[in-house]
PyMOL Python script that loads the backbone (N, CA, C, O; Angstrom):
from pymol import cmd

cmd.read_pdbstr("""\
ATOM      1  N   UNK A   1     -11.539   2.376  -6.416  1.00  0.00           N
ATOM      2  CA  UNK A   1     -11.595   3.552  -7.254  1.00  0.00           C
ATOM      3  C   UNK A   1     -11.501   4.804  -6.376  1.00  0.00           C
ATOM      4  O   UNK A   1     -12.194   4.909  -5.364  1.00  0.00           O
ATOM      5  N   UNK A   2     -10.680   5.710  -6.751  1.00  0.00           N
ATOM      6  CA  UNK A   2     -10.524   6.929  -6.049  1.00  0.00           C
ATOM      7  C   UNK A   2     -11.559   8.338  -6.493  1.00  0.00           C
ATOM      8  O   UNK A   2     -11.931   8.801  -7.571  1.00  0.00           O
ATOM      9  N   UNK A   3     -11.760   8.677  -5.176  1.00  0.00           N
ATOM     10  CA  UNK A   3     -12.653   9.796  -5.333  1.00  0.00           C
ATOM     11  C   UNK A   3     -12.132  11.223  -4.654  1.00  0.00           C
ATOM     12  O   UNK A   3     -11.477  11.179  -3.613  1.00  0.00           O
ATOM     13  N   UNK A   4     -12.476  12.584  -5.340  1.00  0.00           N
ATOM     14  CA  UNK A   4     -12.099  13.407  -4.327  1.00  0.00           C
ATOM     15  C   UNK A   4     -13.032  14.468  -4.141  1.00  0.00           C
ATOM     16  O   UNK A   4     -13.555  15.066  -5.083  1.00  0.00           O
ATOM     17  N   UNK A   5     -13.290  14.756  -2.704  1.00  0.00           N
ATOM     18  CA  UNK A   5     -13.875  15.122  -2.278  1.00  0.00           C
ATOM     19  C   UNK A   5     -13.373  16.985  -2.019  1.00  0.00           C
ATOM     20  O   UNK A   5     -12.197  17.344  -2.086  1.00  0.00           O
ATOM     21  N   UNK A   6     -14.575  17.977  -1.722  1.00  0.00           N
ATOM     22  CA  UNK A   6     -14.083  19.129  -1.588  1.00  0.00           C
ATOM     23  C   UNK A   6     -14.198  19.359   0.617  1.00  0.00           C
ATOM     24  O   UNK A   6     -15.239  19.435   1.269  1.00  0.00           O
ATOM     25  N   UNK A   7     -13.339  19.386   0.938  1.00  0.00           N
ATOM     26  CA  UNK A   7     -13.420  20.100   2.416  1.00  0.00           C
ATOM     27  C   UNK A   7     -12.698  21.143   3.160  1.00  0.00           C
ATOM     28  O   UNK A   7     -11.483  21.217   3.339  1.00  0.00           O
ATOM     29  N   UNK A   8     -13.436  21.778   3.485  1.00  0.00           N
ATOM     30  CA  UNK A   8     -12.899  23.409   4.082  1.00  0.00           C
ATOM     31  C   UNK A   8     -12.610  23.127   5.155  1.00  0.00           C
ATOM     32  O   UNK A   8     -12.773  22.061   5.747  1.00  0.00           O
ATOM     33  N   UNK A   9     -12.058  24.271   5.560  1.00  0.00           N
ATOM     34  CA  UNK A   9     -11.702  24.246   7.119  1.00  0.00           C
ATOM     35  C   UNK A   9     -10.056  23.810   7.325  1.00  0.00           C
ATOM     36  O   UNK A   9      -9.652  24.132   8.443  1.00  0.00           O
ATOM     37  N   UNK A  10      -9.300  23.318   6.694  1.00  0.00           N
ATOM     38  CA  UNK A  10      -7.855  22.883   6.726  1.00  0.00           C
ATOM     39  C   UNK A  10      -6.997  23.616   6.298  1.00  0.00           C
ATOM     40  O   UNK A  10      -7.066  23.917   5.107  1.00  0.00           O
ATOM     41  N   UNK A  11      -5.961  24.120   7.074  1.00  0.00           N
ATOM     42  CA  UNK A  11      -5.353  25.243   7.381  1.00  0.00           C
ATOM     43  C   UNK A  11      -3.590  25.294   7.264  1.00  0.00           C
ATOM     44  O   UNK A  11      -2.730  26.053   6.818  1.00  0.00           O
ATOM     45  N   UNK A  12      -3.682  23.901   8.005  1.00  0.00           N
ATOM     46  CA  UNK A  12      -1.907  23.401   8.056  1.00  0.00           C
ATOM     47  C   UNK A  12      -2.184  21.635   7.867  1.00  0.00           C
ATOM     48  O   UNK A  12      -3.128  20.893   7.595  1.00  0.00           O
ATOM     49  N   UNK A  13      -0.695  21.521   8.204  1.00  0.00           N
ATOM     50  CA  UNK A  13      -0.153  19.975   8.257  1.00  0.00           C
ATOM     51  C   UNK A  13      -1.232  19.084   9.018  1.00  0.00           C
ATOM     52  O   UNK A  13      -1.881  18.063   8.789  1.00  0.00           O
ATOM     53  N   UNK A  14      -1.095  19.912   9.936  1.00  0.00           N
ATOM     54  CA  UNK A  14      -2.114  19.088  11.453  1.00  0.00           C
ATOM     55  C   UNK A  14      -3.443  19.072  11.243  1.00  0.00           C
ATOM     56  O   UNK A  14      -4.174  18.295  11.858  1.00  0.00           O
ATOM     57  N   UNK A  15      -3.829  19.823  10.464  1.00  0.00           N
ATOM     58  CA  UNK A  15      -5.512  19.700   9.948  1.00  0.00           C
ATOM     59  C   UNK A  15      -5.635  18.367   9.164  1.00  0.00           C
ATOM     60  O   UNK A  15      -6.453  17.463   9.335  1.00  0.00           O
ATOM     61  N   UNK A  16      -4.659  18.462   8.293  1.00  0.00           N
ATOM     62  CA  UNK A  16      -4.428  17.779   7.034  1.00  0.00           C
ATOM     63  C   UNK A  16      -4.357  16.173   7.954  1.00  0.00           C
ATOM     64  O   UNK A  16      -5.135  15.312   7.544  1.00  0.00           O
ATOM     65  N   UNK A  17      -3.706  15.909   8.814  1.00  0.00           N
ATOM     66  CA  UNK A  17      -3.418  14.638   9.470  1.00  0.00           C
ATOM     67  C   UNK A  17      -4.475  14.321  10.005  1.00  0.00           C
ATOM     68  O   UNK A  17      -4.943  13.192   9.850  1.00  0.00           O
ATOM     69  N   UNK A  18      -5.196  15.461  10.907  1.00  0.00           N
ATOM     70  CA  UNK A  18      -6.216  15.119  11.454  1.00  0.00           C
ATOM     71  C   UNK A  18      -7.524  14.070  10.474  1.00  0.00           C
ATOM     72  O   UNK A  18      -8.037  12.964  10.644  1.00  0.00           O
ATOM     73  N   UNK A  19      -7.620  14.989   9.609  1.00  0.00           N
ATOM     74  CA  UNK A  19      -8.549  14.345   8.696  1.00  0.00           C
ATOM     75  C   UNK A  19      -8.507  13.134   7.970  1.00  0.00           C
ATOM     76  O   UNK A  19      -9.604  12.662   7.674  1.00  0.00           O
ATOM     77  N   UNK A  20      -7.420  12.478   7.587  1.00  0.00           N
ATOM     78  CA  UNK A  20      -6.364  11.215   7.555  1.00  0.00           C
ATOM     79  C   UNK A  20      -6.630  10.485   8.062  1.00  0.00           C
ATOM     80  O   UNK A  20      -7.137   9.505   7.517  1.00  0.00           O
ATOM     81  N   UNK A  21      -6.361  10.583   9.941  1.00  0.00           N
ATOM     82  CA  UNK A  21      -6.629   9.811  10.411  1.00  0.00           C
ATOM     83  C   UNK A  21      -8.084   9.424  11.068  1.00  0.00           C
ATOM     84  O   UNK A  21      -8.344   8.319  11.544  1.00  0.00           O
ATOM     85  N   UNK A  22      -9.166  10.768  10.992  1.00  0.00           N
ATOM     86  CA  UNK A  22     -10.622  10.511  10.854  1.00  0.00           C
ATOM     87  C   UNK A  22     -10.778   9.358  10.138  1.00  0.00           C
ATOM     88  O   UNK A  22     -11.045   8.306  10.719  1.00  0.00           O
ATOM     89  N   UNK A  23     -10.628   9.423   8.775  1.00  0.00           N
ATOM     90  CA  UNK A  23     -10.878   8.473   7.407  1.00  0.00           C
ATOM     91  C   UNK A  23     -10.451   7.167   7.537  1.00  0.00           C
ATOM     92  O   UNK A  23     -11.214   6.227   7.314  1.00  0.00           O
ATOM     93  N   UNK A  24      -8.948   6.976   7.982  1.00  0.00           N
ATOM     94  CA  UNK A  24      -8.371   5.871   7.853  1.00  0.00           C
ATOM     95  C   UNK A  24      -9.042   5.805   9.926  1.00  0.00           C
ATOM     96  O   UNK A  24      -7.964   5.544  10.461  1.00  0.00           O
ATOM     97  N   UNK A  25      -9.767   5.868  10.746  1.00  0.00           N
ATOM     98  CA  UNK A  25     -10.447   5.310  11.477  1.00  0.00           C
ATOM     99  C   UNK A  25     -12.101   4.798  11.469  1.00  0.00           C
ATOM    100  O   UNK A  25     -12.633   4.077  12.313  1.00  0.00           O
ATOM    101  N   UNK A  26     -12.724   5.389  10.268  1.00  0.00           N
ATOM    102  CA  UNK A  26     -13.615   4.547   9.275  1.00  0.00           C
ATOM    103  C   UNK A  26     -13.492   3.512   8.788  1.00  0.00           C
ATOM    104  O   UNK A  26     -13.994   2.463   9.190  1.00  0.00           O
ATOM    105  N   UNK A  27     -12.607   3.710   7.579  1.00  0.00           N
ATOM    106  CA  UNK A  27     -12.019   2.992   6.903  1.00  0.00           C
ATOM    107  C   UNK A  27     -10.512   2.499   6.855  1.00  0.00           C
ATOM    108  O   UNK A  27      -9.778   2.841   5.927  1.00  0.00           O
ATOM    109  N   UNK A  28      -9.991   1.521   8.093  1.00  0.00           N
ATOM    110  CA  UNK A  28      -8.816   1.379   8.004  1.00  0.00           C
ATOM    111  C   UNK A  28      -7.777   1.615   6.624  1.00  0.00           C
ATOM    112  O   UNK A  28      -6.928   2.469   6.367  1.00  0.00           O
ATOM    113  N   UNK A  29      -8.332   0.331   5.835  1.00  0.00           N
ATOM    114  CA  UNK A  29      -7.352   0.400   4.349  1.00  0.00           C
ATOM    115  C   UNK A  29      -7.604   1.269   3.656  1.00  0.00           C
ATOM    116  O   UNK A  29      -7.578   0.896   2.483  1.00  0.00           O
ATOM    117  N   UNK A  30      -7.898   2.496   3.794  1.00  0.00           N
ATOM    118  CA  UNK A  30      -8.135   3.734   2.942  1.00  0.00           C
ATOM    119  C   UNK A  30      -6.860   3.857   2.434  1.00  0.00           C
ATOM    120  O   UNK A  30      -5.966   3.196   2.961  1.00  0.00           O
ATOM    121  N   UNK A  31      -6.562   4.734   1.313  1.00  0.00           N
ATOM    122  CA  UNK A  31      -5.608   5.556   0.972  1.00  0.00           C
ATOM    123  C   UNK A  31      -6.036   6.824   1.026  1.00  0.00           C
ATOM    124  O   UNK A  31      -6.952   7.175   0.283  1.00  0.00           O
ATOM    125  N   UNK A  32      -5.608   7.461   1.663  1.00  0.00           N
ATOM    126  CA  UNK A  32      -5.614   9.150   1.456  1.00  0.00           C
ATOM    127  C   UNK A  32      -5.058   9.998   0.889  1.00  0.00           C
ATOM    128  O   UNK A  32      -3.880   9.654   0.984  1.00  0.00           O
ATOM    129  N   UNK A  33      -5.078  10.603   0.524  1.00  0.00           N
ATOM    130  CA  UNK A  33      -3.921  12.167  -0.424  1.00  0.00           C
ATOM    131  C   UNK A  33      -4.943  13.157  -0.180  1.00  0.00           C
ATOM    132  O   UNK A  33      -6.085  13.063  -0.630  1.00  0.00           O
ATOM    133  N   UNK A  34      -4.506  14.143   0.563  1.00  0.00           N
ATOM    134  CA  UNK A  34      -4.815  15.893   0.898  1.00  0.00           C
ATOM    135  C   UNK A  34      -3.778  16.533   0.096  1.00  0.00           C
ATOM    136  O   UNK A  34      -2.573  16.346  -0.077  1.00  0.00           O
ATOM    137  N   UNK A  35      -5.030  17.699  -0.520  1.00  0.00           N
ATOM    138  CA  UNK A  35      -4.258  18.645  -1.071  1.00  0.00           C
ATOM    139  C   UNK A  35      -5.096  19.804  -0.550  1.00  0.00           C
ATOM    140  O   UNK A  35      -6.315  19.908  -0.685  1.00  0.00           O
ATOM    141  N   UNK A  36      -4.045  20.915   0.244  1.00  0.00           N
ATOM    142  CA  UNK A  36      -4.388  22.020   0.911  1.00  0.00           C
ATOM    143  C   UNK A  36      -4.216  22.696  -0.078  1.00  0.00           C
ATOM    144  O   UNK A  36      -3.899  23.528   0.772  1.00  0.00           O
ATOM    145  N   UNK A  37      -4.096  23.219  -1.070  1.00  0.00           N
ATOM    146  CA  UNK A  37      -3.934  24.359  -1.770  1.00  0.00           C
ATOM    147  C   UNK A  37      -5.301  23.742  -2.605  1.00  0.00           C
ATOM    148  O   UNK A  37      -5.789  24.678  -3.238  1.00  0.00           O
ATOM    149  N   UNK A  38      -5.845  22.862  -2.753  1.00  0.00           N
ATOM    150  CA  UNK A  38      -6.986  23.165  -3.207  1.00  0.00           C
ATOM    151  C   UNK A  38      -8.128  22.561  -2.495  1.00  0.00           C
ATOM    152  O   UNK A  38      -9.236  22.277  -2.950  1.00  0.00           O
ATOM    153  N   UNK A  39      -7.572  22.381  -1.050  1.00  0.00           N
ATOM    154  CA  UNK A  39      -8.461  22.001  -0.423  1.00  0.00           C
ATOM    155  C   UNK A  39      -9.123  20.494  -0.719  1.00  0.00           C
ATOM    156  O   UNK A  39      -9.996  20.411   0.144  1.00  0.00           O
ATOM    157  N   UNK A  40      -9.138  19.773  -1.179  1.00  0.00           N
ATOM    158  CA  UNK A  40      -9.457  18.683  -1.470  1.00  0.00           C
ATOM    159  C   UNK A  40      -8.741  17.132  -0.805  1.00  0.00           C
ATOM    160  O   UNK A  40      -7.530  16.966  -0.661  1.00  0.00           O
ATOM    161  N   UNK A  41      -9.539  16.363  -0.549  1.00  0.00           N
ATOM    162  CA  UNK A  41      -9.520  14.857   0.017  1.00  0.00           C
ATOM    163  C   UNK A  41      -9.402  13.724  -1.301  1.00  0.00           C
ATOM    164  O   UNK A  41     -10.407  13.606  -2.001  1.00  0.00           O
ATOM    165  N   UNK A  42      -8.622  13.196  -1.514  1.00  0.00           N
ATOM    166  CA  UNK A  42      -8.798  12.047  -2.571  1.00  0.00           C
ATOM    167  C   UNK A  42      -8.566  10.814  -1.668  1.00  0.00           C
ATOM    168  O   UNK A  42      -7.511  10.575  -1.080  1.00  0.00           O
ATOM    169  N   UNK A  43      -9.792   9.994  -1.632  1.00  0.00           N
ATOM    170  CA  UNK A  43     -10.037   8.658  -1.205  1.00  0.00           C
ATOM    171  C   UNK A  43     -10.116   7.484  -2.135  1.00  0.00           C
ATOM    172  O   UNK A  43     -10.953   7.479  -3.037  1.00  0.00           O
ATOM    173  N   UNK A  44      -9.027   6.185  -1.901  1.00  0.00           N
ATOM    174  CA  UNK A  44      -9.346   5.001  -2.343  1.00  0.00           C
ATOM    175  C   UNK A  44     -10.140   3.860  -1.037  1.00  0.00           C
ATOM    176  O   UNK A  44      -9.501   3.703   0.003  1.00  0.00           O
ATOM    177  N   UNK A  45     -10.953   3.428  -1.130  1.00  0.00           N
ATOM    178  CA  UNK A  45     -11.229   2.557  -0.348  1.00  0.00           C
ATOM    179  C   UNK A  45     -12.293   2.738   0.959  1.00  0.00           C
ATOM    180  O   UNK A  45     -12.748   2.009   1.841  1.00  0.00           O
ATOM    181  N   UNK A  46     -12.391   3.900   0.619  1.00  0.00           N
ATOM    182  CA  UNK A  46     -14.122   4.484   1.358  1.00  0.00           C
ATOM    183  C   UNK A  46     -15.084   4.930   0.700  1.00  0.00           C
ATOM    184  O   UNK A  46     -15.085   5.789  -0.182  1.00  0.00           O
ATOM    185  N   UNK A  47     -16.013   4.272   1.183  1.00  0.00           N
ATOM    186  CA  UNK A  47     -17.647   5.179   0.323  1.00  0.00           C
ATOM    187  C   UNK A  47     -17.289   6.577   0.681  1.00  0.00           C
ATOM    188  O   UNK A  47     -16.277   7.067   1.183  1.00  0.00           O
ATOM    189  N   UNK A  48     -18.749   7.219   0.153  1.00  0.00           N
ATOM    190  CA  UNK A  48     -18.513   9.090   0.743  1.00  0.00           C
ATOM    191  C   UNK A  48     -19.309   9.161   1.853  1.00  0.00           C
ATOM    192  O   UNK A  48     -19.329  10.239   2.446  1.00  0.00           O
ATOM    193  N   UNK A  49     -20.116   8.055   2.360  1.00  0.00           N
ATOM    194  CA  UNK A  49     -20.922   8.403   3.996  1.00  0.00           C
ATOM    195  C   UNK A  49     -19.749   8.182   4.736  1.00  0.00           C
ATOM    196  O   UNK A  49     -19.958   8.386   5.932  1.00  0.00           O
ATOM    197  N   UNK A  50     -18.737   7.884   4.517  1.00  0.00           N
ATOM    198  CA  UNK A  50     -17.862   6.856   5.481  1.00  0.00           C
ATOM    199  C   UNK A  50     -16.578   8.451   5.614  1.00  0.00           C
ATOM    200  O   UNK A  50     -15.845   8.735   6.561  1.00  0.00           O
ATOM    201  N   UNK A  51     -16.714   9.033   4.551  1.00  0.00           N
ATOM    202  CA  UNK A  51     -15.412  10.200   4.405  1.00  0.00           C
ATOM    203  C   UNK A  51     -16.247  10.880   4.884  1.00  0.00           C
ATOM    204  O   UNK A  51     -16.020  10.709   6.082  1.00  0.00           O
ATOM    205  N   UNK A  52     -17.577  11.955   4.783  1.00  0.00           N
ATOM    206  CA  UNK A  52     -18.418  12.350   5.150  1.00  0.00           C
ATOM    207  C   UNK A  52     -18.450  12.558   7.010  1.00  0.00           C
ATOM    208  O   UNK A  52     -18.110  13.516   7.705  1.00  0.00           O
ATOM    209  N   UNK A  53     -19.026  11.181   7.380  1.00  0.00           N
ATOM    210  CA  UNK A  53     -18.575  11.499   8.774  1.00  0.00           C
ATOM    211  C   UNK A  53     -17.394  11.212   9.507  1.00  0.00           C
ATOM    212  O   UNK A  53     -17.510  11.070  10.725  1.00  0.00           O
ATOM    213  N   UNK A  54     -16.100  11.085   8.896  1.00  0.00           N
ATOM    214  CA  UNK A  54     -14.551  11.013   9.502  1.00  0.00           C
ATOM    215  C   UNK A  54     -14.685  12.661   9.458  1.00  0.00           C
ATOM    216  O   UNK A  54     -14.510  13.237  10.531  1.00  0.00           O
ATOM    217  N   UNK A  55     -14.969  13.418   8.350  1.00  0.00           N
ATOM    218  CA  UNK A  55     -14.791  14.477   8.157  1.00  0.00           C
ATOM    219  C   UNK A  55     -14.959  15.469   8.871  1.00  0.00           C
ATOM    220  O   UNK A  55     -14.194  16.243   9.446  1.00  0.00           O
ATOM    221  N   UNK A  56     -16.766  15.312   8.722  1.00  0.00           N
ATOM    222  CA  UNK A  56     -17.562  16.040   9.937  1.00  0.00           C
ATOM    223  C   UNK A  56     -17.418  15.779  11.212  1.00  0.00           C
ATOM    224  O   UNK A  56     -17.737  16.683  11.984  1.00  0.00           O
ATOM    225  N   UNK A  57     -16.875  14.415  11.821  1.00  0.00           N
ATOM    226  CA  UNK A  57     -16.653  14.253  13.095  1.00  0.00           C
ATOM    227  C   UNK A  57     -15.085  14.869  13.780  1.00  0.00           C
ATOM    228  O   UNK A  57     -14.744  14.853  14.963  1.00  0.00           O
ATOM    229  N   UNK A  58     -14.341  15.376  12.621  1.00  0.00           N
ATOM    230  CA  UNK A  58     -13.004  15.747  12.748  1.00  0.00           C
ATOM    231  C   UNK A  58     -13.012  17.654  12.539  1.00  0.00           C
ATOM    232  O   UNK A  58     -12.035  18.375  12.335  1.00  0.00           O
ATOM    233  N   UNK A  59     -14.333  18.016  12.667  1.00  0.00           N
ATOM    234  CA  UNK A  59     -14.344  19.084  12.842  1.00  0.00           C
ATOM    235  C   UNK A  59     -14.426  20.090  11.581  1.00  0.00           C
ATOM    236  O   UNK A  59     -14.463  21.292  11.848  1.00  0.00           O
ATOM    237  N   UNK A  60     -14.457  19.680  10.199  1.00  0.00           N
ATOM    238  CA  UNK A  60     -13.988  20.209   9.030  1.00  0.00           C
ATOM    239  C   UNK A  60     -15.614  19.829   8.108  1.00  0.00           C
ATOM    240  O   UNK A  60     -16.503  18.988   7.977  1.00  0.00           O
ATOM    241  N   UNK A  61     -15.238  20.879   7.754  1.00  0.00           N
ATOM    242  CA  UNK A  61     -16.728  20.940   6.598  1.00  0.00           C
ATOM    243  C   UNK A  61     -16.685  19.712   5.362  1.00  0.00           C
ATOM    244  O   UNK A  61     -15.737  19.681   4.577  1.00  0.00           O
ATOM    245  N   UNK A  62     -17.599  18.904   5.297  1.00  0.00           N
ATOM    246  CA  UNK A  62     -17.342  17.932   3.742  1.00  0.00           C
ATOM    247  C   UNK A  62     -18.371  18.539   2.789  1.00  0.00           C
ATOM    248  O   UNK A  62     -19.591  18.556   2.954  1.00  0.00           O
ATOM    249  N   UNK A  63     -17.489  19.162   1.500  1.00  0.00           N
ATOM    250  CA  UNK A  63     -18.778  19.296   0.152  1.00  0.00           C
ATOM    251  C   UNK A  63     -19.133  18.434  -0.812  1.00  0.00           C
ATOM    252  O   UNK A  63     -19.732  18.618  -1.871  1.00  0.00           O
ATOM    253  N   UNK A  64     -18.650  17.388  -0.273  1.00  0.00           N
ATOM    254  CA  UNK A  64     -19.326  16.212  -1.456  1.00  0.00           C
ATOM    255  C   UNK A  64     -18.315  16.304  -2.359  1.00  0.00           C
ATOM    256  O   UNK A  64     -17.218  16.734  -2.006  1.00  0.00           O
ATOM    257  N   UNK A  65     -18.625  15.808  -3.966  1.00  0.00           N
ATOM    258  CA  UNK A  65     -17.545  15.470  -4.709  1.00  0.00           C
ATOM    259  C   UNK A  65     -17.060  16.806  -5.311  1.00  0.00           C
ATOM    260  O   UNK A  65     -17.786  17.800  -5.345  1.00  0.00           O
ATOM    261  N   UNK A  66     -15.954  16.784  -5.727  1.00  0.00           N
ATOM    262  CA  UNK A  66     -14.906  17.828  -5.920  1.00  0.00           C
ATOM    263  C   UNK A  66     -15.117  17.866  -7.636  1.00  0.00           C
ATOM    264  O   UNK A  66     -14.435  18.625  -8.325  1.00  0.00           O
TER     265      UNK A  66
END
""", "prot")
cmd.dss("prot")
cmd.show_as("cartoon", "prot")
cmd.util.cbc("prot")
cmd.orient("prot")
């Protein structure tokens, strides 16, 4: 089941990847979809402790669910 999350701090492409590959190094089989214009993370296949610290360890603020 997919969830999306709110996180600041992402600016361009390369933010956007960065955080991607935070997540999908948690959670390999994640699916990811970033959307920079509203700022938001949509995750299949990770809890939110698991997006949470890909997030925070990738430098970018996590607000919990969107």
């Amino acid at each position: 089941m997919s969830k999306t999350y709110k996180v600041t701090g992402m600016t361009c492409g390369g933010c956007a990847r960065s955080v991607e590959s935070a997540i999908k190094a948690e959670a390999p089989a994640a699916a990811v979809t970033i959307d920079l214009g509203t700022a938001t993370v949509t995750v299949d296949g990770a809890d939110e402790s698991q997006v949470k610290k890909a997030v925070d360890g990738a430098g970018f603020e996590f607000h919990g669910a969107a």
